[in-house]
C-alpha positions as CSV (number, residue, x, y, z in Angstrom):
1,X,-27.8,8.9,-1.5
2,X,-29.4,7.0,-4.0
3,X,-28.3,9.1,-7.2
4,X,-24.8,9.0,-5.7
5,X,-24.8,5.1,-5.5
6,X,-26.5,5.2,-8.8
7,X,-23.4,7.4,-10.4
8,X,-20.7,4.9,-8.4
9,X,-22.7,2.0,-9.8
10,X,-22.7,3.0,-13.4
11,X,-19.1,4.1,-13.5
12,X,-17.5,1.0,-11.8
13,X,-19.9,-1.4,-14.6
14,X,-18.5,0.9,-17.1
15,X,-15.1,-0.2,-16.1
16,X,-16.1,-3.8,-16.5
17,X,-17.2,-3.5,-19.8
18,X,-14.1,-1.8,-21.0
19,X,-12.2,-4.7,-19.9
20,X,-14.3,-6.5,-21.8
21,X,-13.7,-4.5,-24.9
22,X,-10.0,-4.6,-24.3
23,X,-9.9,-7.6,-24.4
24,X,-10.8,-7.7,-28.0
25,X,-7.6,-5.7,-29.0
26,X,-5.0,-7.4,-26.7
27,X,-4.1,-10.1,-29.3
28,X,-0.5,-10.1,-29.1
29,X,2.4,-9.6,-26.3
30,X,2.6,-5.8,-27.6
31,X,-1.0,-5.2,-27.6
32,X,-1.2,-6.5,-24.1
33,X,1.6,-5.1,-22.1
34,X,2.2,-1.7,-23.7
35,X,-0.9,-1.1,-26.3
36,X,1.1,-1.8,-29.3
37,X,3.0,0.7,-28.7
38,X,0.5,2.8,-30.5
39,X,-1.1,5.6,-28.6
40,X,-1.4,8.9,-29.8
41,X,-1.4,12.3,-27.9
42,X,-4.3,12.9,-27.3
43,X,-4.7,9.5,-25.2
44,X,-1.2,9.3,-23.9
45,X,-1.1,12.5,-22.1
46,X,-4.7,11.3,-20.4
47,X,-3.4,8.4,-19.5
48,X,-0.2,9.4,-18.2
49,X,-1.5,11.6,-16.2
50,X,-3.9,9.5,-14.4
51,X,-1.4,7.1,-13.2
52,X,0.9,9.2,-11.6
53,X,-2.6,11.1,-9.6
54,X,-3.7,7.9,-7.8
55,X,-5.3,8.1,-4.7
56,X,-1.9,9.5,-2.8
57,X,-2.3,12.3,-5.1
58,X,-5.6,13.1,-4.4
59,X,-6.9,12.1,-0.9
60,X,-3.4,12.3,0.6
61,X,-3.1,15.3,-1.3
62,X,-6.1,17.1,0.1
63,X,-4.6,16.4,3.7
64,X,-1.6,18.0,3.0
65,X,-3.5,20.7,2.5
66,X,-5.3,20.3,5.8
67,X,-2.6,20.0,7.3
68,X,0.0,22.2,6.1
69,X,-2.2,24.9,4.2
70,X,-0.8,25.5,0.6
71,X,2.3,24.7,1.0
72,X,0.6,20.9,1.1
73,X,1.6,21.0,-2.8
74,X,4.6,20.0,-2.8
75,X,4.6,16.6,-2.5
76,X,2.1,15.9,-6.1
77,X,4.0,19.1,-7.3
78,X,7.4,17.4,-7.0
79,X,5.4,14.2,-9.0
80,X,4.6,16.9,-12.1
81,X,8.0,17.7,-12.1
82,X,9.5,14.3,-11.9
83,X,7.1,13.7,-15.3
84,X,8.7,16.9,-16.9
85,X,11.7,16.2,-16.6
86,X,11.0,12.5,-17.8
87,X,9.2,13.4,-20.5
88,X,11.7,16.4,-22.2
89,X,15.0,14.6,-21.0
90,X,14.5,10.7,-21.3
91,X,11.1,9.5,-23.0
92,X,12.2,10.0,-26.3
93,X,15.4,7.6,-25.8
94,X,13.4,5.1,-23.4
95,X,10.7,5.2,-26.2
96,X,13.4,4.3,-28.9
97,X,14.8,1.2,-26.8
98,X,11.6,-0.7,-27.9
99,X,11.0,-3.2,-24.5
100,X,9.0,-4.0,-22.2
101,X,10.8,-3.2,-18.9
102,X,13.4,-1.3,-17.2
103,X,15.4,-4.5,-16.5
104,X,15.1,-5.0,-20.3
105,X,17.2,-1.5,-20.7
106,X,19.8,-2.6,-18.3
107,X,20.5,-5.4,-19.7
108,X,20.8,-4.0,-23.2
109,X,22.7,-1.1,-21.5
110,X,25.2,-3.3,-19.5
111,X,24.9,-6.7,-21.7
112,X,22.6,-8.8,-20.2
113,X,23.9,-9.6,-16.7
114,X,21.7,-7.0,-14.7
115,X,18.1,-8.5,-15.2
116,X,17.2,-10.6,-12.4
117,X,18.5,-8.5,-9.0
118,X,17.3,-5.2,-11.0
119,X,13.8,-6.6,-11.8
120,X,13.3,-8.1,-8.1
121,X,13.7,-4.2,-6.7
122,X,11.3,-3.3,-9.1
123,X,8.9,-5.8,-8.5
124,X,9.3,-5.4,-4.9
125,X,8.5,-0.9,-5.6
126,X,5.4,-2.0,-8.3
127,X,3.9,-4.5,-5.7
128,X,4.1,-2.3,-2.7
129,X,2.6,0.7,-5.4
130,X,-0.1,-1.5,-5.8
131,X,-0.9,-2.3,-2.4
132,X,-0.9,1.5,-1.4
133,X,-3.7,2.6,-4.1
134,X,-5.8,-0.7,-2.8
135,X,-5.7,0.1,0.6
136,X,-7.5,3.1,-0.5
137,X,-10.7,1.6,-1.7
138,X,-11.4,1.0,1.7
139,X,-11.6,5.1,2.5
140,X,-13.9,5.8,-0.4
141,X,-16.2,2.5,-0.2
142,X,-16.4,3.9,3.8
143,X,-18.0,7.0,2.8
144,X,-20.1,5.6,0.3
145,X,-21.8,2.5,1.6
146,X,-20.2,2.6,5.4
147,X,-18.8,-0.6,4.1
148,X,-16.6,-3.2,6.2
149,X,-12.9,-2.2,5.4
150,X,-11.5,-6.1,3.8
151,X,-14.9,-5.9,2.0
152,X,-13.9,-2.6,0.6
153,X,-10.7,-3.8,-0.2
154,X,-11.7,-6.9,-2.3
155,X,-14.2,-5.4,-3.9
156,X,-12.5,-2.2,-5.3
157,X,-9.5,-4.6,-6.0
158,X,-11.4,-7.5,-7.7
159,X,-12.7,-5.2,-10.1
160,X,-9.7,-3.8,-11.2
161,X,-8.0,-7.0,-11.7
162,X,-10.8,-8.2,-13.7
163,X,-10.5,-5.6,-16.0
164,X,-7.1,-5.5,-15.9
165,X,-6.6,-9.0,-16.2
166,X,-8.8,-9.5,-19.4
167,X,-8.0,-6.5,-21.7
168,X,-3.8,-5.7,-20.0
169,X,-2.7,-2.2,-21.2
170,X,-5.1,-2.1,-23.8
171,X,-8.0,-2.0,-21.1
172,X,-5.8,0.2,-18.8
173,X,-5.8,2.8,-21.5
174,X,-9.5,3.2,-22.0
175,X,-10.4,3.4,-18.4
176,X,-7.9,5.3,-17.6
177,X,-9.1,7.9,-20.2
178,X,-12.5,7.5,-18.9
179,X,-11.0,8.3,-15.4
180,X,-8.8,11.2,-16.3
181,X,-12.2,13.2,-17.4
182,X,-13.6,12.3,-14.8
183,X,-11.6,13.3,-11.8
184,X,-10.7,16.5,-13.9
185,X,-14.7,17.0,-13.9
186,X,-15.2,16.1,-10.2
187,X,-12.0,17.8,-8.7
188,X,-11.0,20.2,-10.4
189,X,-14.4,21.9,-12.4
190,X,-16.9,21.1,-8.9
191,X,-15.0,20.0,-6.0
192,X,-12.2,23.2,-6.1
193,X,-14.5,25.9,-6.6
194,X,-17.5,24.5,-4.8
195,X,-14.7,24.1,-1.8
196,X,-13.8,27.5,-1.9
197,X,-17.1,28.8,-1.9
198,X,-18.7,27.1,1.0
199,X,-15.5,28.2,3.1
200,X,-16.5,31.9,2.1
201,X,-13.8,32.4,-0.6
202,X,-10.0,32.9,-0.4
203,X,-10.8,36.2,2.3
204,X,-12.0,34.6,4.5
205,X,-9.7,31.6,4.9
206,X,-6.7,34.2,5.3
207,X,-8.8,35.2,7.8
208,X,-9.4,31.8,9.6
209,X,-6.2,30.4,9.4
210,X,-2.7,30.7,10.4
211,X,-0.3,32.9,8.0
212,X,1.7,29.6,7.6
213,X,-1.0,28.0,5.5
214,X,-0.5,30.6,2.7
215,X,3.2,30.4,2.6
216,X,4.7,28.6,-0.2
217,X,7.4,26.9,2.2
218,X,5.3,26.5,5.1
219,X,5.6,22.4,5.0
220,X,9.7,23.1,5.4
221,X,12.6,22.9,3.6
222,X,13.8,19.1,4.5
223,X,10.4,17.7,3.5
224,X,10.5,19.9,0.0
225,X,13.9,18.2,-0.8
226,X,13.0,14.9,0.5
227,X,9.8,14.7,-1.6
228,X,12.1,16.0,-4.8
229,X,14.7,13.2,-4.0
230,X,11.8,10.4,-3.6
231,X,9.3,11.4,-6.0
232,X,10.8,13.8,-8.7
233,X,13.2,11.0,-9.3
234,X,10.9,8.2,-8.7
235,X,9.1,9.5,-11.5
236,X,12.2,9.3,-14.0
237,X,12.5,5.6,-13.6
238,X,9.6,3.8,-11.8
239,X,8.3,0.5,-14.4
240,X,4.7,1.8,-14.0
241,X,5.6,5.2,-15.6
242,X,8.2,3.6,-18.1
243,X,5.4,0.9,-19.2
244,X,3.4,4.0,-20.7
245,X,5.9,5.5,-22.4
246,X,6.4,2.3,-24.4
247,X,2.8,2.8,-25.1
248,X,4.0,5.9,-27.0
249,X,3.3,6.0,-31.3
250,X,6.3,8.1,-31.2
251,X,9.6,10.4,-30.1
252,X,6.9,13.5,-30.5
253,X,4.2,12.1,-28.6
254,X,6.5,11.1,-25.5
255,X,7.8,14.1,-25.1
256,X,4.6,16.2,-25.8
257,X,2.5,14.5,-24.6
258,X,4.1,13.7,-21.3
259,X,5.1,17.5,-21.0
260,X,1.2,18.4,-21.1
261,X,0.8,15.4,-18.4
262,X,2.9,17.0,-16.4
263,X,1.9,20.3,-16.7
264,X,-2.0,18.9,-15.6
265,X,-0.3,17.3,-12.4
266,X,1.0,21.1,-11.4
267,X,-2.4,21.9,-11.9
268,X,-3.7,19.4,-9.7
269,X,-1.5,19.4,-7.0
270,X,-2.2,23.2,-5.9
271,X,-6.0,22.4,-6.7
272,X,-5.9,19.6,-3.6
273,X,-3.6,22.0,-1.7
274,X,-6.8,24.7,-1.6
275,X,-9.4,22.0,-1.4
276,X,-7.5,21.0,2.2
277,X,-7.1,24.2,3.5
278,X,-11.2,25.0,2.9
279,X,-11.5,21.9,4.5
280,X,-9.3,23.0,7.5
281,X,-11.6,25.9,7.8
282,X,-15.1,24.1,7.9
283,X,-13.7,21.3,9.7
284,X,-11.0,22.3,12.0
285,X,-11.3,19.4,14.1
286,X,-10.9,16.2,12.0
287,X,-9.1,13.4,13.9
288,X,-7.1,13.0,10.6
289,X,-6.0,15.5,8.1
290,X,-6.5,12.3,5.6
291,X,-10.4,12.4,6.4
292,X,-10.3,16.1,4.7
293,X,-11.4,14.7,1.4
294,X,-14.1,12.1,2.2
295,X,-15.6,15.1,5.2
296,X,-16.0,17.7,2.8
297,X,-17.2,15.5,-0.2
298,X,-20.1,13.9,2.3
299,X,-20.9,17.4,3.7
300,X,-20.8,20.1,1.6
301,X,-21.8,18.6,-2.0
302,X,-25.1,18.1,-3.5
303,X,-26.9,15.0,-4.0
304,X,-25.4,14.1,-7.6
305,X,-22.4,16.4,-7.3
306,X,-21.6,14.5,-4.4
307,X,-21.4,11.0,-6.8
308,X,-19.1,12.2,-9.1
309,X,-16.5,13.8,-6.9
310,X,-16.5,10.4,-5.2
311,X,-16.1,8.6,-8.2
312,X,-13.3,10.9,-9.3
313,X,-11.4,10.0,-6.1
314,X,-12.3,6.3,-7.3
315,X,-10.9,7.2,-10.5
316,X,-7.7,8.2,-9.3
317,X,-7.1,5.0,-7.2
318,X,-8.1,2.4,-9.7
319,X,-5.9,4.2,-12.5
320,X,-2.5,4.2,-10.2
321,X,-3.6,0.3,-8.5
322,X,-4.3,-1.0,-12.4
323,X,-0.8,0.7,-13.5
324,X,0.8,-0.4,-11.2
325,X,-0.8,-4.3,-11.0
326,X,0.4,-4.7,-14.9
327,X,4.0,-3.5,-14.0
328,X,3.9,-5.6,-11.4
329,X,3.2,-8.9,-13.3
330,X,5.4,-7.4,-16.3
331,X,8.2,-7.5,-14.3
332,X,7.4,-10.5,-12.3
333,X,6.9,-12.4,-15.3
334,X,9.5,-10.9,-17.7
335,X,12.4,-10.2,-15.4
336,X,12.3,-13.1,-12.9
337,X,10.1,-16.2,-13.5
338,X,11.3,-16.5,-16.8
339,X,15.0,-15.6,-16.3
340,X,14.7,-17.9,-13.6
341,X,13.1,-21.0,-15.6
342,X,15.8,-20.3,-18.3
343,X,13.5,-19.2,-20.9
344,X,15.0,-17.3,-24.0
345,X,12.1,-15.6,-26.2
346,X,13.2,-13.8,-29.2
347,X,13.1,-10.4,-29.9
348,X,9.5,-9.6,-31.3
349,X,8.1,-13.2,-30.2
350,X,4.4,-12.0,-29.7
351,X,2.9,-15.7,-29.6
352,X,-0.8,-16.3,-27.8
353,X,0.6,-18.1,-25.2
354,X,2.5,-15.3,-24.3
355,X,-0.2,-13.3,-23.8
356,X,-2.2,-15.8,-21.7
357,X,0.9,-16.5,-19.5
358,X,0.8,-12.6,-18.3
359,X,-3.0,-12.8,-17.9
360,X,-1.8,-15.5,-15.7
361,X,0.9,-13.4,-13.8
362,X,-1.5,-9.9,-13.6
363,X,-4.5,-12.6,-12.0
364,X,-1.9,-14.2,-9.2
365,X,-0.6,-10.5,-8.2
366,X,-3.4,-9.0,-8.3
367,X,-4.8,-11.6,-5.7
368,X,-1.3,-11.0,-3.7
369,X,-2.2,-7.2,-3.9
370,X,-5.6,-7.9,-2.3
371,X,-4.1,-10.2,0.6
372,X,-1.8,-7.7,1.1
373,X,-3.7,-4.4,1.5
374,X,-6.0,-6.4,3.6
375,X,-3.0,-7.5,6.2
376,X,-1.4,-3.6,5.9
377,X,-3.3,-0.3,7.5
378,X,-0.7,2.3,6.9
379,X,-0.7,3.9,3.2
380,X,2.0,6.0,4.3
381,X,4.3,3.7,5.2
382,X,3.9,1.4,2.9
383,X,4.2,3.9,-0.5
384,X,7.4,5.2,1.3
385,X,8.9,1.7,1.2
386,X,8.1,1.7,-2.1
387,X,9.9,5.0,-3.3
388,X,12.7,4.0,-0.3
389,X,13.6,0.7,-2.6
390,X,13.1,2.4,-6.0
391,X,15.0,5.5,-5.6
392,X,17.8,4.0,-3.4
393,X,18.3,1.0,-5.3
394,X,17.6,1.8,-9.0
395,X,18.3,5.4,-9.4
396,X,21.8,4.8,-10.0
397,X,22.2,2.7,-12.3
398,X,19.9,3.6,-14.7
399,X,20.3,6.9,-14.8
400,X,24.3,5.9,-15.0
401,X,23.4,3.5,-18.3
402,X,21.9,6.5,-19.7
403,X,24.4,9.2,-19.2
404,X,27.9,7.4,-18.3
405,X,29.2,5.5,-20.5
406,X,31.9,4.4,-18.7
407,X,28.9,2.5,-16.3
408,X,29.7,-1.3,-15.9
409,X,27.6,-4.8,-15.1
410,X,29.5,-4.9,-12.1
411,X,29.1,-1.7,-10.8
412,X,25.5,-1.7,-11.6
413,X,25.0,-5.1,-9.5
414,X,26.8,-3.5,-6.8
415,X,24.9,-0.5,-6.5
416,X,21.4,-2.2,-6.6
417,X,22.5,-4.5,-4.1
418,X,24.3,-2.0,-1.8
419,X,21.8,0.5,-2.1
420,X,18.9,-1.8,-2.0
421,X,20.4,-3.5,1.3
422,X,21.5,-0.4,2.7
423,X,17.9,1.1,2.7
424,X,16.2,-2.3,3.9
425,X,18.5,-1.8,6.9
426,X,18.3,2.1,7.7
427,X,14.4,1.4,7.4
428,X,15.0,-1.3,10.5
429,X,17.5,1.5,12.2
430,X,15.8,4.7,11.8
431,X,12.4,3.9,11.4
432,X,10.3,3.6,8.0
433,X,9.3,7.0,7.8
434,X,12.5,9.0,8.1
435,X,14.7,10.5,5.5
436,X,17.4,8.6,6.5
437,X,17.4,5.3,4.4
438,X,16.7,7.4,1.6
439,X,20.1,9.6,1.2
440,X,22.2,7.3,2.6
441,X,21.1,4.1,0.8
442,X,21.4,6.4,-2.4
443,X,24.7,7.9,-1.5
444,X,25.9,4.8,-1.0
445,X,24.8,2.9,-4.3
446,X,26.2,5.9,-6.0
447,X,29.3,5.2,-4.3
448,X,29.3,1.8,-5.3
449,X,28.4,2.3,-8.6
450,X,31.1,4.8,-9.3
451,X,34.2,2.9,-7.4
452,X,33.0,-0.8,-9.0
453,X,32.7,0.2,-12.6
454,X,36.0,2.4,-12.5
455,X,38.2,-0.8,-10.9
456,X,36.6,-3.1,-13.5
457,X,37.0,-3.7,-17.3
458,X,34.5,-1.0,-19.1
459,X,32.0,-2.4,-20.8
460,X,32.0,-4.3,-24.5
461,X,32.1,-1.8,-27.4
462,X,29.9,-4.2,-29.2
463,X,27.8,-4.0,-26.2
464,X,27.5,0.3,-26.3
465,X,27.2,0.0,-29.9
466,X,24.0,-1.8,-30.0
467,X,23.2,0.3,-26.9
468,X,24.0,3.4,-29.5
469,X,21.8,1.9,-32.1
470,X,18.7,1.1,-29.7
471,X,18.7,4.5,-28.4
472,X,18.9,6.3,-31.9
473,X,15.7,4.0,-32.9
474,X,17.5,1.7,-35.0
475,X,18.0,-1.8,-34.5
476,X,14.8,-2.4,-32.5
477,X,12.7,-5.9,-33.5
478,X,11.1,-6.1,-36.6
479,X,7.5,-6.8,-35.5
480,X,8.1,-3.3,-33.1
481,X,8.6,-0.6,-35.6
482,X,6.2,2.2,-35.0
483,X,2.8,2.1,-36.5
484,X,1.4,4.6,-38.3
485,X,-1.8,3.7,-36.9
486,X,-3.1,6.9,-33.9
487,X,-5.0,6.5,-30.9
C-alpha cells in the first residue's frame, strides 16, 4: 500500500498548496465568493461538474448499482438533467442578476422583504450538504489507513476548510479542476473498464444476475419521479450550484459550459451504475450495497491504480463538501448575520474587511460541519433533509420570481414558511425517508404561493422594472461588469 498512500499523500498536499495560491487572488469580495465572476469554459464546465458528483454521486452511486443493477442511474442521472435544464433555461438570467446569493434575487425579484426566512432554508439545505460529503471521508480514510471514523472525519474536513478558508472560490476553482481530471481519470478511464473486465465482461454479468439489473426501470417508477422532483429541481436552485454560475465570464459560458457539465454527469451516472453491478457479481454478499465502491477498489485494482481511484472518490467528496462550506458561510453571512445586525453594504462594496469577515464565517461553519458529521452516521438521511427543505421550501418561489410576474413578497413568505414547516412536520409524521414531506410540503407552498400573491397588491412596477433591467444585464454594480479577462 505504500504507492497508494504515497498517491493520497501527494494529492491531499496538493490541495493545501492550492489554497495557498488562492489565496493570492482572493483580494476582493468578488474574487472571494464567486472568482470575480471571471471563469472561462474551459474551467467552468470542470468545475461545475465536480460539485454536483460529490461523494453521493459516486460511492452512493456505485451502490445503486449494487443494488438495483443499471437502473441504479437514475438518481446522478436525474442530477445531469437538473444541470441541463439549469444551464439552457435559467443560467444566462441568474448570471445577468450580478449577486452573490439566491436570497439576493428574491429580494431584487420581490423588493427586498424576502431575504432573511429565504436565506435561513438555504443555509439550513447548504449546511446539511456539507455535513453529507464529510461524513464521507470517513468511508474512504477506512479503506485507506483502517482509520478511526471522527479521525477520518476531522481530518478530511480540516483540510478542506483550510483550503477553503484561505483562498474562497478562487481556491475552490483550482482544486476542483484538479479533481474533475482526476476522478474522470480514476473512474471513468480505469475503474469502469477495469470493473467490467474482472467480472468477465458485460456476458457474463447478464449471465450472473437477475434480468431486473439490466432494465432501465428496474429501481421503479415512484423512486424515478421522486429523484426527478428532489434532485432535477434541486439542481435549478440550490446556492452551491447558483454560486458557480456567478463564477461565469459570461451569458455563453453559463449556458455552454453548464450544458457540457451536464452532459459529463450523464456520463457518469451510468458509469457508477455498471461499476455496481460488476461489483454485485464479484461480491454478491456485501453487508451494504454502499461498501460496493471501497470492496472492489481494495480488491480488484493494482497497487498504484488502486491510489488513484481512491483519490478520485476523494476528489469527488472534497469538491461537493468545499462547495457546499462556501455557500454555506455565503449565505450565513450575507443573508442573515448581516441582515440581522442591520448592516447595509452597497452595491459593488468589495472592501478587505469584507473579505476577511467571510474567511471568518467559512472557518466557524466549517468547524460546525465537522462537529456535525461527527454526531450524524446516516448520509442518507441526512442529504434527504437537505433536498426535503430546499425543494419544498424554495422551489416555489424562485422559480415563481422568474416566470410569474404576478408573484408577491407575501406570497413568497408564505410559501417558504408553509412549505418549509410543512415538510419539517411530514418528516416527524412519516418518517425522514419517505416521499411524503416532499410532494405535500411542495404542493402546499405552491398553494400558498399562488392564493397569497393573488389576494394581495402585485408587486411595485418600479420594483419589476429594475427586476427587468437586472435580468437583461443592465443595471448591475459598476465594479461587476464582466471582465474581459478568461480563465
Amino acid at each position: 500500500m505504500a504507492v497508494d498512500y504515497t498517491v493520497i499523500v501527494v494529492y491531499l498536499a496538493g490541495m493545501l498548496a492550492m489554497g495557498w495560491w488562492g489565496m493570492r487572488r482572493a483580494k476582493s469580495k468578488s474574487e472571494f465568493l464567486v472568482a470575480g465572476r471571471r471563469l472561462g469554459p474551459a474551467m467552468y464546465s470542470g468545475t461545475m461538474a465536480a460539485i454536483v458528483l460529490g461523494g453521493a454521486s459516486t460511492i452512493g452511486g456505485v451502490g445503486l448499482g449494487y443494488r438495483y443493477g443499471l437502473s441504479g442511474a437514475w438518481m446522478v442521472f436525474t442530477i445531469g438533467l437538473g444541470l441541463l435544464a439549469l444551464s439552457v433555461f435559467f443560467s444566462a438570467r441568474i448570471a445577468r442578476l450580478k449577486v452573490y446569493t439566491v436570497s439576493e434575487m428574491l429580494d431584487l425579484r420581490y423588493g427586498g422583504r424576502a431575504g432573511v426566512i429565504s436565506g435561513v432554508v438555504m443555509w439550513a439545505y447548504t449546511l446539511m450538504l456539507a455535513v453529507t460529503s464529510t461524513i464521507a471521508y470517513a468511508t474512504i480514510f477506512d479503506v485507506l489507513f483502517d482509520m478511526n471514523r471522527t479521525v477520518a472525519i476531522i481530518l478530511g474536513g480540516t483540510i478542506v476548510v483550510v483550503y477553503s478558508t484561505l483562498g474562497g472560490m478562487w481556491s475552490i476553482t483550482l482544486t476542483d479542476m484538479v479533481q474533475f481530471v482526476v476522478k474522470t481519470i480514476g473512474v471513468l478511464l480505469l475503474l469502469l473498464p477495469l470493473a467490467v473486465i474482472r467480472a468477465g465482461g458485460f456476458s457474463e454479468m447478464k449471465a450472473k444476475l437477475p434480468t431486473s439489473y439490466f432494465d432501465p426501470l428496474g429501481i421503479g417508477g415512484e423512486t424515478i419521479f421522486t429523484y426527478v422532483l428532489i434532485y432535477t429541481f434541486g439542481m435549478l436552485i440550490g446556492q452551491d450550484i447558483w454560486q458557480r454560475v456567478f463564477t461565469a465570464r459570461s451569458d455563453t459560458t453559463a449556458r455552454w459550459g453548464g450544458t457540457v457539465a451536464g452532459t459529463y454527469c450523464l456520463v457518469y451516472a451510468l458509469a457508477g451504475a455498471v461499476i455496481g453491478t460488476a461489483a454485485k457479481v464479484l461480491f454478491p454478499r456485501l453487508g451494504s450495497p454502499d461498501d460496493a465502491f471501497a470492496t472492489i477498489v481494495k480488491q480488484e485494482l493494482p497497487v498504484g491504480v488502486r491510489g488513484l481511484v481512491l483519490a478520485a472518490a476523494l476528489a469527488a467528496v472534497m469538491s461537493t463538501s468545499s462547495g457546499a462550506l462556501i455557500a454555506c458561510a455565503t449565505v450565513a453571512n450575507n443573508d442573515i448575520w448581516s441582515r440581522l445586525r442591520g448592516v447595509v453594504r452597497r452595491d459593488g462594496d468589495e472592501a478587505h474587511d469584507e473579505v476577511r469577515g467571510n474567511r471568518v464565517f467559512i472557518l466557524v461553519m466549517g468547524v460546525a460541519v465537522i462537529g456535525t458529521a461527527i454526531a450524524l452516521n446516516n448520509v442518507v438521511e441526512a442529504l434527504t433533509v437537505a433536498y426535503n427543505l430546499l425543494v419544498g421550501g424554495l422551489l416555489v418561489p424562485i422559480l415563481g420570481g422568474l416566470l410569474w410576474k404576478r408573484g408577491t413578497a407575501q406570497g413568497a413568505l408564505a410559501s417558504v414558511s408553509v412549505g418549509g414547516l410543512a415538510v419539517i412536520a411530514l418528516m416527524a409524521s412519516y418518517g425522514i425517508l419517505a416521499n411524503e414531506p416532499v410532494y405535500y410540503g411542495l404542493l402546499a407552498s405552491l398553494v400558498s404561493y399562488v392564493v397569497v400573491s393573488l389576494a394581495t397588491k402585485p408587486t411595485e412596477e418600479a420594483v419589476l422594472t429594475a427586476w427587468r433591467e437586472r435580468l437583461a444585464g443592465r443595471g448591475a454594480p459598476a465594479t461587476e461588469e464582466p471582465t474581459t479577462v478568461g480563465v
